[in-house]
N, C-alpha and C positions, 0 to 999 in steps of 0.2 A: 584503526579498530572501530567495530562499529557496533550497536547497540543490542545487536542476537549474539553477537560471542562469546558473552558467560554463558548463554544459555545454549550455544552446541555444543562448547568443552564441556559443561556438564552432562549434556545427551549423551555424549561421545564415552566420557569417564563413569558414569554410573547407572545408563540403561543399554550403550552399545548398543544404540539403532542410528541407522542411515538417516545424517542432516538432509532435509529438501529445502532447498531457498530459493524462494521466488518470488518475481517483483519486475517492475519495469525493465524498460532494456537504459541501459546507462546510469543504471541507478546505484551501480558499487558491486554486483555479486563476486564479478572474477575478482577484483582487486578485495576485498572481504576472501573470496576462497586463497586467495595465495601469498594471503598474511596467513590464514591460518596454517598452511602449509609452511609458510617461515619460519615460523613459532617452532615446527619439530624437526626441522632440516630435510624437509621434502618438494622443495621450489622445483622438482620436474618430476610431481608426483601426478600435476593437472594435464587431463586429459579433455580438451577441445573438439566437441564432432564437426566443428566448423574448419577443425583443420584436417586436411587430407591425410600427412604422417598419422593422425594421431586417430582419425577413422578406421584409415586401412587396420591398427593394430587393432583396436578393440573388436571388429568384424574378426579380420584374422584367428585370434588368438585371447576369445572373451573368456578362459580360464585363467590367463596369463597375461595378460596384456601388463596390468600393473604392478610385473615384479620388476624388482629395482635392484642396484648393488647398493646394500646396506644403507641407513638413516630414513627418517621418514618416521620413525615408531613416537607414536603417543603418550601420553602419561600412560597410559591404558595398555602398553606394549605390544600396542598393533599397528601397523603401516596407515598412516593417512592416507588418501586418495581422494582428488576433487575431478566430478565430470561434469562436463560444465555445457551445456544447453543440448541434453543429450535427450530432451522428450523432442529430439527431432527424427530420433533414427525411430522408426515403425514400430519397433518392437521394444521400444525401453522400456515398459512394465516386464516384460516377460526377462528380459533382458537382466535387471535391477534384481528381480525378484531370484533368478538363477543362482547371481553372483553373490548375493548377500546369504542366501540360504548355504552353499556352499565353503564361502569363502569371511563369511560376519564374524568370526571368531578371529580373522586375520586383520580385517581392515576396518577403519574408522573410514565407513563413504559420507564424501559431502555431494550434492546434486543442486546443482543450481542452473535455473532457467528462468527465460520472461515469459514463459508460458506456464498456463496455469498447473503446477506439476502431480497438483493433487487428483483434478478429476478432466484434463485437458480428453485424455487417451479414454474412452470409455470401455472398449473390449479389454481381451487380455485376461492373462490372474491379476488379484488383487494385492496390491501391496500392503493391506489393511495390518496392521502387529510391528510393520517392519521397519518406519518411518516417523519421523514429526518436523511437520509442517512448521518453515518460517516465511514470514512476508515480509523483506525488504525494501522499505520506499522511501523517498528523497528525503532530503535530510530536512527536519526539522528546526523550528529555531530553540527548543532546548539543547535537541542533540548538536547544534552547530556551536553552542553555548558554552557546552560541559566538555571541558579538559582531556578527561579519556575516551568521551563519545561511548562510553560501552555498558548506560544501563539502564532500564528500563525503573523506572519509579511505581511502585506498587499504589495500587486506586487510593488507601487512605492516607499515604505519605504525599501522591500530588496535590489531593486537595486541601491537607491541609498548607504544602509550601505555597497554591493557590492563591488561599486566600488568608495566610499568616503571616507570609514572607514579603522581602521586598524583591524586587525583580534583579534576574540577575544582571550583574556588569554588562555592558552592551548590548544588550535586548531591545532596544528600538533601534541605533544601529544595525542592528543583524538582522531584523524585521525589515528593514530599507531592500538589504540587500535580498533578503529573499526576493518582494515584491520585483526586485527589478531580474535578476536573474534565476529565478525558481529553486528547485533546491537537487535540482541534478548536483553531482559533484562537479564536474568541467567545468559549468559556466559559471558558476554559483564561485568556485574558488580560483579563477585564472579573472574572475571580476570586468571583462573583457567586454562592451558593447558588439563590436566586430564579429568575438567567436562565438558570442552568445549568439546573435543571427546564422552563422555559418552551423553552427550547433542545432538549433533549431530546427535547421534544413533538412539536417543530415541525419537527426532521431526521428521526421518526419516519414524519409524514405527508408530508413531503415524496417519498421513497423507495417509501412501502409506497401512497399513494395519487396521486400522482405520475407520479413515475417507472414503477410497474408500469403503468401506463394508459398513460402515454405509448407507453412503449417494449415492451410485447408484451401478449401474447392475454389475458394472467391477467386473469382476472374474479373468483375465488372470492377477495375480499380478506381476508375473514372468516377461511378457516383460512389465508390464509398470516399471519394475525399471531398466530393456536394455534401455529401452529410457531415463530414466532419467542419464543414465550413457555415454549414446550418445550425450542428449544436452550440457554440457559443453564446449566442441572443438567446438559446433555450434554459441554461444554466442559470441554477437558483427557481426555478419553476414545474413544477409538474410535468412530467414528458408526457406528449401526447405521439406515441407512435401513429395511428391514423393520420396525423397533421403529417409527419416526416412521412409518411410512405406517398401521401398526394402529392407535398412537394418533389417527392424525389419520382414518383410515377411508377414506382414496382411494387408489389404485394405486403400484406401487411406482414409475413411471418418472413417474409425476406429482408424486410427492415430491422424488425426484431432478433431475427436471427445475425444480421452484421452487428446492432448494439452488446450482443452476445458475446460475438466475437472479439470483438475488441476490446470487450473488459473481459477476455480470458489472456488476451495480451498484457495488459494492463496498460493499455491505454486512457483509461478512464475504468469508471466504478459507477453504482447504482445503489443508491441505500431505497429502501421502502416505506414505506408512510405504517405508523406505528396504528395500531384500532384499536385495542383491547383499550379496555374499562370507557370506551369514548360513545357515544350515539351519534351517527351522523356524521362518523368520520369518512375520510378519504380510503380506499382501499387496495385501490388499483395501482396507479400511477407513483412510477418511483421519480425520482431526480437523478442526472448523471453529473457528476463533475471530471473533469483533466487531472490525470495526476502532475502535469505541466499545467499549475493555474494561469500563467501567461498565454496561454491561447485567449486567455476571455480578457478584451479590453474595457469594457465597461467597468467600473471605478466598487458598485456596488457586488453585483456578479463576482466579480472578481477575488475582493477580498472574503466574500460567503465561502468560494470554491477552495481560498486557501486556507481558513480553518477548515475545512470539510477535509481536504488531507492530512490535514494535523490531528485532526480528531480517529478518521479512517487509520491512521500507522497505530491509532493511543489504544484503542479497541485492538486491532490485530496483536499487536504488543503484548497487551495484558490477557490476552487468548491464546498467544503461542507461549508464553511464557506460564501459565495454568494460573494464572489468578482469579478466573472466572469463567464464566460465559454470557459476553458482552455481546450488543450488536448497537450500528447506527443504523438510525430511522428520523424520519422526521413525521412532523403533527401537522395536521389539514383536516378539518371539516367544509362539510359542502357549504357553511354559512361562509364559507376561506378564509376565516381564521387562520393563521399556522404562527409554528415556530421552527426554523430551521433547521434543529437537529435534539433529537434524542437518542440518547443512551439509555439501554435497556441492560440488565440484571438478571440471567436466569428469566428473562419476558418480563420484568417487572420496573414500571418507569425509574430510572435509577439517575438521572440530570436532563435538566432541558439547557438548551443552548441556542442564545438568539443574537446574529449578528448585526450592527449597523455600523453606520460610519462614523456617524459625529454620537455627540452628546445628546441629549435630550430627555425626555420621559419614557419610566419605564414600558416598552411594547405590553397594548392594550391584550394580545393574544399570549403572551409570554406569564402573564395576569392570569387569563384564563384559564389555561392550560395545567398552572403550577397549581390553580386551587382542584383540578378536576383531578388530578393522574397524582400529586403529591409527592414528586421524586425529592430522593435525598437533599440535591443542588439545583438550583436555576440559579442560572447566568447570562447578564446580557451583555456581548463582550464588544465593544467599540473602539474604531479603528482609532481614534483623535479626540482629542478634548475632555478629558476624563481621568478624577482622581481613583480611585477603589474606594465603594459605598457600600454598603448595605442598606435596601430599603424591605422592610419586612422580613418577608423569608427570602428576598432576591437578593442578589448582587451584581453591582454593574463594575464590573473590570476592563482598565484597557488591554488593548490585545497583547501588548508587549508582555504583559505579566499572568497573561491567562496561557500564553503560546510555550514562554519562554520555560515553559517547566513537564511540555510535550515533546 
């Protein structure tokens, strides 16, 4: 079980609209859609357009394809049904939108893909009424932590376990293991050096020879894996697209547009540099990180990009879940000051977050920043060597105990 499932049984049982779950590739969706199908005795209620059986029917027979003998019915006493990486076929808006309008009285649809399922397709009708969005991303060290893995911690219950509580049971342990095998499920739990390589390989080409074929025009596969061998030393710093497009020698809206692309895969993410209430801030230039933080070996990089996912799944979470409207950004003025990441409130500074590795004094821009913009929390959260303090209005937390409850 994993950490949106109270919240599509609830979808399912009290507003009957079609779950979307989307998220990396390997990151749990089918294994998530076919517990959920366990749950009501529907284990061949999932329909795969990667599989040919299971193409041919839905083409065939898309008024019928998912009737069953008997079981499958929900709390809700309507048939589950899971289709699973189906914004592959041309016309899955039109498609989606047909069957649900017709047939949403009948069926509780789950839809899960690694592509972005919200705004991937841009023609078509709109699924806008019909649908709620979830983002599924590697596991976390709270969620790896917590026993039933299935719940999201609402904004004032994390901060206060943040910074009230003591850390849970094996939290730097299980921070070890994240660092070392990421928080895919395969590698992360078969704990394996060997398969985590073999792994590594294999969600490589899946994505970059895959997925880009499948799902749009890229043919040059060759530099788009220059560039992905160029973003790592870029991680944790301002992207400067002009710099990538010289290195890589194609046009600047060609470069932009494969960074594009790939974080519609979700191969990576893009947060934005935050301006409001700042003079002389940064504007432009966002930052990208992996949602595999093991691409980046640098020791600093590194552990920045693995809270930046932690934080990335904490926002999405408390967004699909309606607790807010949250967003990640980070703080830069042109004097380069920054701090690594901010959470934002309806636009309004709501925590800063500054990572490093060791101990030391609190970040001179972390200072800054918290006297300029005034959010709720700032935090400086450190890999090693550090008790939880407060100084001022700051707090410097080790990671084990700022992570562990993400």
């Amino acid at each position: 079980m994993r950490y949106v499932t109270p919240a599509i049984e609830r979808l399912f049982r009290e507003e009957k609209r079609m779950a979307l779950v989307a998220g990396p590739r390997q990151v749990g969706k089918t294994t998530l859609a076919q517990s959920l199908l366990e749950k009501v005795g529907a284990s061949s209620n999932c329909f795969n357009w990667d599989n040919d059986t299971h193409r041919r029917a839905i083409v065939k027979n898309p008024e019928s394809f998912w009737v069953t003998a008997g079981g499958g019915h929900g709390p809700s006493g309507r048939v589950r049904v899971a289709l699973d990486e189906i914004h592959k076929y041309p016309r899955w808006k039109r498609f989606l939108k047909g069957l649900f309008d017709v047939h949403g009285r009948e069926l509780e649809l789950l839809v899960t893909g690694s592509g972005r399922l919200d705004i991937y397709q841009k023609g078509g009708d709109s699924l806008f009424g019909r649908y709620a969005l979830y983002r599924l991303h590697p596991f976390t060290l709270g969620e790896l932590l917590r026993a039933d893995r299935a719940s999201v911690i609402p904004p004032e219950t994390f901060w206060k376990s943040v910074l009230e509580r003591s850390p849970l049971a094996g939290a730097s342990k299980g921070l070890l293991m994240l660092e070392r095998f990421s928080g895919f499920p395969e590698p992360l739990f078969a704990g394996s050096e060997a398969l985590f390589r073999r792994w590594k390989q294999e969600h490589h080409r899946l994505i970059i020879r895959e997925d880009l074929r499948d799902l749009t025009r890229i043919r040059e596969i060759g530099l788009i894996e220059n560039l992905l061998m160029l973003l790592p030393e870029r991680i944790g710093s301002p992207l400067s697209i002009n710099s990538l497009r010289e290195d890589l020698n194609v046009a600047f809206d060609t470069a932009q547009n494969w960074l594009q692309t790939l974080e519609r895969l979700y191969y990576l993410f893009e947060i934005r540099p935050y301006a409001q209430r700042l003079v002389r801030a940064l504007r432009r230039e966002g930052k990208v990180y992996f949602y595999d933080f093991t691409e980046v070996e640098t020791l600093g990089p590194r552990f920045e990009n693995l809270v930046a996912v932690h934080l990335r799944k904490l926002v999405d979470a408390w967004n699909d879940c309606g607790y807010g409207d949250f967003e990640l950004h980070y703080v830069r003025n042109k004097e380069k000051k920054e701090t690594d990441f901010l959470i934002s409130e309806s636009r309004k500074p709501y925590a800063l977050i500054e990572t490093k590795l060791s101990a030391g004094t609190v970040d001179p821009s972390l200072v800054y920043f918290q006297e300029r913009l005034k959010p709720r929390y700032a935090i400086q959260v450190l890999r090693e060597g550090i008790h939880p303090r407060r100084q001022g209005a700051l707090w410097l937390l080790p990671a084990h105990q700022f992570l562990a409850w993400i």
